[in-house]
N, C-alpha and C positions, 0 to 999 in steps of 0.2 A: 622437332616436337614444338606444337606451338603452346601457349601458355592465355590463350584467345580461349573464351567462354563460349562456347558451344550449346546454341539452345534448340531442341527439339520441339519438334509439331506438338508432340504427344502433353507437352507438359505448359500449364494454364498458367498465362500471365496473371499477375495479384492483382484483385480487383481495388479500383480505386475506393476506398474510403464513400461512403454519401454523408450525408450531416450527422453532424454527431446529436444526440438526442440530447435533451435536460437532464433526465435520469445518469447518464454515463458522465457530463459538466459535475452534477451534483457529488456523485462519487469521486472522483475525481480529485474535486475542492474538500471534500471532509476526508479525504487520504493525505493530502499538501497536507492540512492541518493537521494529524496525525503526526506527518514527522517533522513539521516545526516546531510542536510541542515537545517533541524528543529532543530537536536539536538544542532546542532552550533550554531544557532539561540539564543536557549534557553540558553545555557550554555553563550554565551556573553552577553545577557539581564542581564542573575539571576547575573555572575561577576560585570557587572557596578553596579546592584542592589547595591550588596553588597561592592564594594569600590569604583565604582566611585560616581559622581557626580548628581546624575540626577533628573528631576523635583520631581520626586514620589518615593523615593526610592521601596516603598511597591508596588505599579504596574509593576515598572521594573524586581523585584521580582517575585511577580506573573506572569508575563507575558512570564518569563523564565521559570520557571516550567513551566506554561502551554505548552508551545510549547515542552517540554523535554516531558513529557508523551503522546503530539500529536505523536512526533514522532515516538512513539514504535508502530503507528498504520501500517503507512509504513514499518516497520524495519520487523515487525512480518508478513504481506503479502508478503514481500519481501522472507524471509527463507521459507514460503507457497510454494511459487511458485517454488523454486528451488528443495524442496522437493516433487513436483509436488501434493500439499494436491489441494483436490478442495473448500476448504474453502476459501483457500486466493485470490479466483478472487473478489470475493466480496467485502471485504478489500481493496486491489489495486484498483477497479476500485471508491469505494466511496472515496478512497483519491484524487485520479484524477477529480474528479467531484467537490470535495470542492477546488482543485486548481484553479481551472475555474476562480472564482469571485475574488480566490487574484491576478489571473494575472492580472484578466481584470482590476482591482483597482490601479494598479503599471503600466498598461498601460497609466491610467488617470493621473495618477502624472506627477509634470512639475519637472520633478529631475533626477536624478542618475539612480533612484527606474525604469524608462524604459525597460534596458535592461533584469532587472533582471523578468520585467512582460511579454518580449518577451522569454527569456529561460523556465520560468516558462510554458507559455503557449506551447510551441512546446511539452517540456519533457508530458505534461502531455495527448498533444490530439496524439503523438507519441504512451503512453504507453496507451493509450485507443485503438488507433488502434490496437496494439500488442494484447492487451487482450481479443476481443470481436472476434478474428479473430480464423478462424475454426481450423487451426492446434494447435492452444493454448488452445482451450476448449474441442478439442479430446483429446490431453495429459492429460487433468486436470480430460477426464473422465464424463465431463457434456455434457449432451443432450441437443439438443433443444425441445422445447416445441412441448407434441403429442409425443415422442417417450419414450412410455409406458415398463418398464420390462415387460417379458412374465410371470406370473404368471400358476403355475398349480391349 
């Protein structure tokens, strides 16, 4: 028994990649930022955790991890996309969807916390536009629904 990959006529090599368009760079770039802003996030929670001061230490803690492994969701659709995989619209675009409610939430606060739920929201209905949009899901290689392979 061999342990040799075995490729059939029937079955279509993956087409090379063409250029990648500005729209899909664009997405892309405002997903990177997406979870470097979490990774900072997380990385200055987990550090007060650990030396400064703060109500909880142990939530401050967690709360930094959490966001530091949130962020590798973005980080990892972000390199998808550059490397035109068509995995990573799906990624990208559920981070964009879970941004939704933190903006809106940071829009309600009577603080600081405003602007950053007006940034928050642009970046993320911008990279939704970017991504549902046809020249990005041609590159990416996805169909819309009803356009079947031709099958022998």
């Amino acid at each position: 028994m061999s342990t040799e990959r075995k490729s059939t006529p029937e079955a279509p090599e993956p087409a090379a990649p063409g250029p990648r368009p500005g729209r899909l760079t664009a997405a892309a770039a405002l997903s990177a930022l997406e979870g470097v802003a979490l990774a900072a996030g997380g990385v200055y929670m987990l550090v007060m955790g650990l030396a400064g001061s703060p109500d909880d230490p142990r939530q401050a803690e967690t709360g930094g991890v959490t966001l530091i492994v949130l962020a590798l969701l973005p980080l990892l659709a972000a390199r998808g996309l550059l490397k035109q995989r068509r995995w990573s619209r799906g990624p990208a675009i559920i981070t964009q969807i879970m941004a939704l409610p933190v903006a809106w939430q940071l829009l309600q606060a009577d603080s600081a916390a405003i602007p950053a739920g007006i940034a928050l929201a642009v970046v993320a209905i911008a990279s939704l536009v970017l991504l549902v949009h046809p020249a990005t899901t041609e590159a990416l290689g996805i169909r819309g629904p009803g356009h079947v392979q031709d099958q022998k």
